[in-house]
C-alpha distance (Angstrom), angle and dihedral (degrees) to the residues before:
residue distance angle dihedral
X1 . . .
X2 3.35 . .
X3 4.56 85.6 .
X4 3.70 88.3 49.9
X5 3.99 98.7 52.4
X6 3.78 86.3 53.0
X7 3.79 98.5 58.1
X8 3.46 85.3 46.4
X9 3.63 97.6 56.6
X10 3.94 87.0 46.7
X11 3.50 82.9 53.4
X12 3.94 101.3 48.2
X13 3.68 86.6 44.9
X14 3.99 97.1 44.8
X15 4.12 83.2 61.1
X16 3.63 106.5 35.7
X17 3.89 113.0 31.7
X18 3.86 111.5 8.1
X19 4.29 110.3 132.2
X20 4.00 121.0 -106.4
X21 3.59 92.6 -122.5
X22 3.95 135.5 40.6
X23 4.24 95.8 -163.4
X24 3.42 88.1 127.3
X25 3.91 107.7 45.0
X26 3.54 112.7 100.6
X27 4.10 123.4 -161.2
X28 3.79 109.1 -127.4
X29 3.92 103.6 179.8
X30 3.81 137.2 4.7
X31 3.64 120.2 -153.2
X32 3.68 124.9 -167.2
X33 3.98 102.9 -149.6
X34 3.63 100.6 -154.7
X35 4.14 137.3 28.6
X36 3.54 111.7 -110.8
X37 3.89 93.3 -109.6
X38 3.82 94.3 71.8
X39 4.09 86.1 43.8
X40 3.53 86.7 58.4
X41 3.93 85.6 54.9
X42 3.36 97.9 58.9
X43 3.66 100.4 67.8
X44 3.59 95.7 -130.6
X45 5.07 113.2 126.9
X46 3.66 139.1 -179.9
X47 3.35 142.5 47.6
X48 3.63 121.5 -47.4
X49 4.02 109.2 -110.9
X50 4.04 125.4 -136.7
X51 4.00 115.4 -168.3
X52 3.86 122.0 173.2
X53 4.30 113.5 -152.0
X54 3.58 124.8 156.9
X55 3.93 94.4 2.1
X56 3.85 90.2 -62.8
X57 3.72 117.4 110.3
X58 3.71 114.7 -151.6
X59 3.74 132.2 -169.1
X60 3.89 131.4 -153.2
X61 3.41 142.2 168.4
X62 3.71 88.7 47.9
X63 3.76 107.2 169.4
X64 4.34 104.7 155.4
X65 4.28 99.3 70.0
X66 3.69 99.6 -142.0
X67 4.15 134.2 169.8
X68 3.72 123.4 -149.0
X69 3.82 123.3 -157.7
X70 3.58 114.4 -140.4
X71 4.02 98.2 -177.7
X72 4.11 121.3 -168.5
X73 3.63 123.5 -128.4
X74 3.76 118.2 -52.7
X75 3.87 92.3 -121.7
X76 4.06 89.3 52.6
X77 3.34 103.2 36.5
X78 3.88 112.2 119.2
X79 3.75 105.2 -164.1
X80 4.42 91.4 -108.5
X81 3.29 123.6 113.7
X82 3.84 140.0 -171.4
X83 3.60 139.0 -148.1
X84 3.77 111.7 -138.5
X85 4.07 129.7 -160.6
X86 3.25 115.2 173.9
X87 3.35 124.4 -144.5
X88 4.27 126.1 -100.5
X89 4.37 109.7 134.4
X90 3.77 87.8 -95.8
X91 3.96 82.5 -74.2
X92 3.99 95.4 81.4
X93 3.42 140.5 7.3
X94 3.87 119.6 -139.3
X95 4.16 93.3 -134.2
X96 3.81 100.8 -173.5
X97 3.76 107.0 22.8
X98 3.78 98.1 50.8
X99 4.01 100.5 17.6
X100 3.57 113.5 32.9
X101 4.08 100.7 29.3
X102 3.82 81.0 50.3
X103 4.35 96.1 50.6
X104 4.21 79.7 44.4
X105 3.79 88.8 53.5
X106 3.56 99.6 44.8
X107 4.04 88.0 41.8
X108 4.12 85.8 58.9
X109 3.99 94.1 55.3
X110 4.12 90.5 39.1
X111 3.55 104.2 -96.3
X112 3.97 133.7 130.9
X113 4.07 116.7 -120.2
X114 3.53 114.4 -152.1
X115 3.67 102.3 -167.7
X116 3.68 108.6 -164.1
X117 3.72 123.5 -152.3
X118 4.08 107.4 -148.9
X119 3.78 125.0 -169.3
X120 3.84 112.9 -95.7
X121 3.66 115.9 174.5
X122 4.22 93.0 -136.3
X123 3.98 92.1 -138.4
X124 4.22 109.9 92.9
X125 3.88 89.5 -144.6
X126 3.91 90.2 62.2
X127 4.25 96.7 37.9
X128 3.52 96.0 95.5
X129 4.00 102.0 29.4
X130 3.72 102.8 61.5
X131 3.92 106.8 9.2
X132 3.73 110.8 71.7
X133 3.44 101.8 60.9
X134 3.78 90.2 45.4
X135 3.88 95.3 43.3
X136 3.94 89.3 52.9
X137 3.77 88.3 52.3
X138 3.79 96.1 51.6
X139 3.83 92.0 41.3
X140 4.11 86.2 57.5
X141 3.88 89.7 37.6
X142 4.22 82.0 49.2
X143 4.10 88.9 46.2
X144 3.81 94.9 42.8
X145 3.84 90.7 51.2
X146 3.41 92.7 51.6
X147 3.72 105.2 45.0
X148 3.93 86.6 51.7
X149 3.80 94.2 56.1
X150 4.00 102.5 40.4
């Protein structure tokens, strides 16, 4: 429960309040979730795709999970921290204006963003086939890494 209120909050905040501009958000750590021997399991090739429309940069054909910690200033930083995933369909995910914005937001009010980068196959057709299972496993591999290092 507790899990599922916090992407929800991300979520609220990722469409209501999030910043125009991420100039000042700085990426402290990037974590790869998985070894690339259980990516090759999970069916899922290519090169992972960035395209910028409309201001909003969107990624697909993400197949390496990853988190990225965008920490705030030592002398705000609180000691919370949360876990980020932006929106896309399971086909997308809308990087800046529902992950990064967010992690800038939650920087300004002393919190950590952990923006996690979750496999989405980048073709509609194969969204809902292949990608829920995996998403819920890197979301728990996501919350599992951060609970261990807070």
């Amino acid at each position: 429960m507790r899990y599922g209120l916090t992407l929800l909050v991300a979520m609220v905040l990722a469409s209501v309040v999030a910043p125009a501009s991420t100039a000042a958000l700085k990426e402290t750590a990037l974590v790869h979730l998985w070894p690339e021997s259980v990516l090759a399991e999970a069916g899922l090739k290519g090169e992972e795709k960035s395209a910028t429309d409309g201001g909003v940069t969107r990624l697909s054909n993400v197949t390496d999970p990853t988190i990225a910690v965008y920490k705030p200033a030592e002398a705000a930083d609180t000691g919370a921290a949360v876990i980020i995933c932006s929106g896309g369909g399971y086909s997308i995910l809308a990087w800046d204006l529902e992950g990064t914005e967010v992690a800038e937001w939650l920087n300004s009010i002393g919190a950590t963003g952990v923006l996690l980068k979750y496999r989405v196959p980048g073709k509609r057709d194969l969204a809902f086939q292949v990608t829920g299972r995996q998403t819920s496993f890197d979301s728990r591999g996501a919350a599992s890494i951060e609970c261990g290092h807070g």
